[in-house]
TIRO-2110 file (N, C-alpha, C; in Angstrom, 1 decimal):
// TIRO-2110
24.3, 1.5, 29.6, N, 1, A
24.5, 2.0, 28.2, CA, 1, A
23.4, 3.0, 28.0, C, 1, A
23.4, 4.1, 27.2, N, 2, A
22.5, 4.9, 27.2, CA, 2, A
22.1, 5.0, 25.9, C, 2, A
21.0, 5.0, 25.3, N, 3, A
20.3, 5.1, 24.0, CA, 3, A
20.4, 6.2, 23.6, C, 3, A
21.1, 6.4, 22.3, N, 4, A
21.4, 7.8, 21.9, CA, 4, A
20.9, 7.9, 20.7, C, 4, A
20.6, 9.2, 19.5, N, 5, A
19.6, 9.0, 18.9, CA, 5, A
20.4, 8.0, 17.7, C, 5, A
21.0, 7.4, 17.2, N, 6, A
21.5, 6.1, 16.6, CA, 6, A
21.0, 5.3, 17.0, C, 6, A
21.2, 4.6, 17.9, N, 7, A
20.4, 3.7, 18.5, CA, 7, A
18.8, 3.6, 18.5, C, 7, A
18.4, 4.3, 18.3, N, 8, A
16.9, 5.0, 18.5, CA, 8, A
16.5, 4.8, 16.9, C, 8, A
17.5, 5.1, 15.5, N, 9, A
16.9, 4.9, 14.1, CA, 9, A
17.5, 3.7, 14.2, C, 9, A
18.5, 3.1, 14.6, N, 10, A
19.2, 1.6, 13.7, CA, 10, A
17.5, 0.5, 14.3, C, 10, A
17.2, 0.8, 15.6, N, 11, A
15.9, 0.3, 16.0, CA, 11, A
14.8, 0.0, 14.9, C, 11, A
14.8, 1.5, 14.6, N, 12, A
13.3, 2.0, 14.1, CA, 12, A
13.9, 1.1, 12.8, C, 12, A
14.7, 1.2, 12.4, N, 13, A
15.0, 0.5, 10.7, CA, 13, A
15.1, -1.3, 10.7, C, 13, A
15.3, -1.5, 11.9, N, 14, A
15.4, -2.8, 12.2, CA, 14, A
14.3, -3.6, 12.2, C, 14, A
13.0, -2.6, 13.1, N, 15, A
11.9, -2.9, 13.3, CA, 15, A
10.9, -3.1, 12.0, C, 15, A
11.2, -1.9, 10.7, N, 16, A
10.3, -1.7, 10.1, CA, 16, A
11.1, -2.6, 8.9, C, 16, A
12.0, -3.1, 8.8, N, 17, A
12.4, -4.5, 7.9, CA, 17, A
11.5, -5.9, 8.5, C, 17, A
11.6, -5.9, 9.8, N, 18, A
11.4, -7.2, 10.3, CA, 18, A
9.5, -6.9, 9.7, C, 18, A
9.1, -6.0, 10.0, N, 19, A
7.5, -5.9, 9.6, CA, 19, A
7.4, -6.3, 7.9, C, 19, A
8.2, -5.2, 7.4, N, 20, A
8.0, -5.7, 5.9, CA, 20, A
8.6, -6.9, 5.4, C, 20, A
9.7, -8.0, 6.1, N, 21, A
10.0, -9.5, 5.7, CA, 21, A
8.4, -10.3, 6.0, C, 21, A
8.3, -9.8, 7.2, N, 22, A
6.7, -10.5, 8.0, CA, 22, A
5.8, -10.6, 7.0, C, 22, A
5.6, -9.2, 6.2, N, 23, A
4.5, -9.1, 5.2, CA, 23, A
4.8, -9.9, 4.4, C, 23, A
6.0, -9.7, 3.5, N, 24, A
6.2, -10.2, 2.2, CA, 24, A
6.5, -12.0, 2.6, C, 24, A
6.4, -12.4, 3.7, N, 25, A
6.5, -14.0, 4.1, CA, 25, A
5.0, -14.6, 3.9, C, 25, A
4.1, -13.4, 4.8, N, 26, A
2.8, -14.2, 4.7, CA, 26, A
1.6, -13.8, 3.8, C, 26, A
2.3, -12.9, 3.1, N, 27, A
1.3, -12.8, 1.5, CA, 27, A
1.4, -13.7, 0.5, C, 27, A
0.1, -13.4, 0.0, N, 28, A
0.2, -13.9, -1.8, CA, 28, A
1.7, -13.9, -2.4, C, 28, A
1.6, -14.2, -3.8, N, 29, A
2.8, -13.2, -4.2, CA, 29, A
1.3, -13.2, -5.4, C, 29, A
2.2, -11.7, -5.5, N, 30, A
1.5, -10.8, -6.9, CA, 30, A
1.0, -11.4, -8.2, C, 30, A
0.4, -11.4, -8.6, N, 31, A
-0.1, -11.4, -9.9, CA, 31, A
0.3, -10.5, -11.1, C, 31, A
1.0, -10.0, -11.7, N, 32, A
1.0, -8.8, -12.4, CA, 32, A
-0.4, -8.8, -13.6, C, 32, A
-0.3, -10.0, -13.7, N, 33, A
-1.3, -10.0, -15.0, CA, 33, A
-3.0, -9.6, -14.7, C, 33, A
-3.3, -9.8, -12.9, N, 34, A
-4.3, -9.5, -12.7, CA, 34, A
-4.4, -8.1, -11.9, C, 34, A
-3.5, -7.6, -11.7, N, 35, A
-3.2, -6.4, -11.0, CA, 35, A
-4.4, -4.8, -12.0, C, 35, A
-4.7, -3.9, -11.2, N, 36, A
-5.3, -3.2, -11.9, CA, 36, A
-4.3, -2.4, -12.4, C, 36, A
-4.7, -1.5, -13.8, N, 37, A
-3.5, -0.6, -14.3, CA, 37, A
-3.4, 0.3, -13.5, C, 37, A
-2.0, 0.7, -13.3, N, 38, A
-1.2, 1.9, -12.0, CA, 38, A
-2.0, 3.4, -12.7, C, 38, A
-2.1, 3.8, -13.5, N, 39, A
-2.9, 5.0, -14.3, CA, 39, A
-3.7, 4.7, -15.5, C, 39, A
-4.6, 4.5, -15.4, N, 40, A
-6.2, 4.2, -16.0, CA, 40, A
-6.4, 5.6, -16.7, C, 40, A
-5.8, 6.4, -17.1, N, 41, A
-6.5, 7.3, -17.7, CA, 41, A
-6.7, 7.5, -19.4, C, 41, A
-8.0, 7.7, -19.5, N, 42, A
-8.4, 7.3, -20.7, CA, 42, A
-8.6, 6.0, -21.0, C, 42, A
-8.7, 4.9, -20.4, N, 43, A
-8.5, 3.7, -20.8, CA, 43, A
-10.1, 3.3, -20.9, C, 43, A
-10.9, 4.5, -20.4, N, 44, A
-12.5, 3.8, -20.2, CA, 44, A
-13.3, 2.8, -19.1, C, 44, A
-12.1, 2.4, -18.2, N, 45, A
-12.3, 1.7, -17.0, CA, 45, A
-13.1, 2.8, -15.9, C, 45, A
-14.1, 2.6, -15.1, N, 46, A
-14.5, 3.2, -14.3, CA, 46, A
-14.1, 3.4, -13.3, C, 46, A
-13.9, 4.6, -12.3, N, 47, A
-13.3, 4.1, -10.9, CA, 47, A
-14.3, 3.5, -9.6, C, 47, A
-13.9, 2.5, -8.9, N, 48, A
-14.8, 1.9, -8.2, CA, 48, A
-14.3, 1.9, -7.0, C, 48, A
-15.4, 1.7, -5.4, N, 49, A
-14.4, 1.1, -4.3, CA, 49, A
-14.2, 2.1, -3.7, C, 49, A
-14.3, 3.4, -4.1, N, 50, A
-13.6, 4.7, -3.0, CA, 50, A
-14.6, 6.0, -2.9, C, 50, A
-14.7, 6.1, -1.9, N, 51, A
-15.6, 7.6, -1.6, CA, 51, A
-15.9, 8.4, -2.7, C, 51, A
-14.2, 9.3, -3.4, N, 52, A
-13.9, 9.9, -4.4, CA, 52, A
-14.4, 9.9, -5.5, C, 52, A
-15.1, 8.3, -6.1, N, 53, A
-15.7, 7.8, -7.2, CA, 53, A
-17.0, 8.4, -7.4, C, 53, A
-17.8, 8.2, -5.9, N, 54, A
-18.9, 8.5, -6.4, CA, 54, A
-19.7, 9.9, -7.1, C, 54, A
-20.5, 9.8, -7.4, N, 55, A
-20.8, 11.0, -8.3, CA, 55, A
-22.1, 11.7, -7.3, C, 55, A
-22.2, 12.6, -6.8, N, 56, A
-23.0, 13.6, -5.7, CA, 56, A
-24.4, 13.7, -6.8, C, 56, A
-25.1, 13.7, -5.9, N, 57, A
-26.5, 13.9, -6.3, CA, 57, A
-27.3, 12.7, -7.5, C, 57, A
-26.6, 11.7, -7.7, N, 58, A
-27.3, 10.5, -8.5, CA, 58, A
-27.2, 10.0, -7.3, C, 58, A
-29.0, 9.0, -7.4, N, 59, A
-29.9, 8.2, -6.5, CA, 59, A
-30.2, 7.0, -7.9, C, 59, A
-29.5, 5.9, -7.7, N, 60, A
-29.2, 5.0, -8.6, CA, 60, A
-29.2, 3.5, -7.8, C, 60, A
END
């Protein structure tokens, strides 16, 4: 039988379900109520945790 490129995505789609059942079997389940807001803007919350945040030239 020769793998032709169908065979090659029904794979790839097969594969990347079985990974994302796998996740969603051995995680938490979500919190919504603790979750941070999806866009923070204006809300006064700080951004924290990422490279991006920090502010160049403060020694704090």
């Amino acid at each position: 039988m020769m793998i032709t490129r169908w065979h090659a995505v029904l794979l790839l789609l097969v594969m990347m379900a079985a990974v994302f059942v796998a996740d969603a079997l051995s995680s938490a389940p979500l919190d919504p109520y603790r979750a941070p807001p999806l866009f923070a803007l204006g809300s006064g919350k700080a951004p924290s945790g990422a490279h991006c945040s920090a502010v160049v030239g403060t020694d704090k």
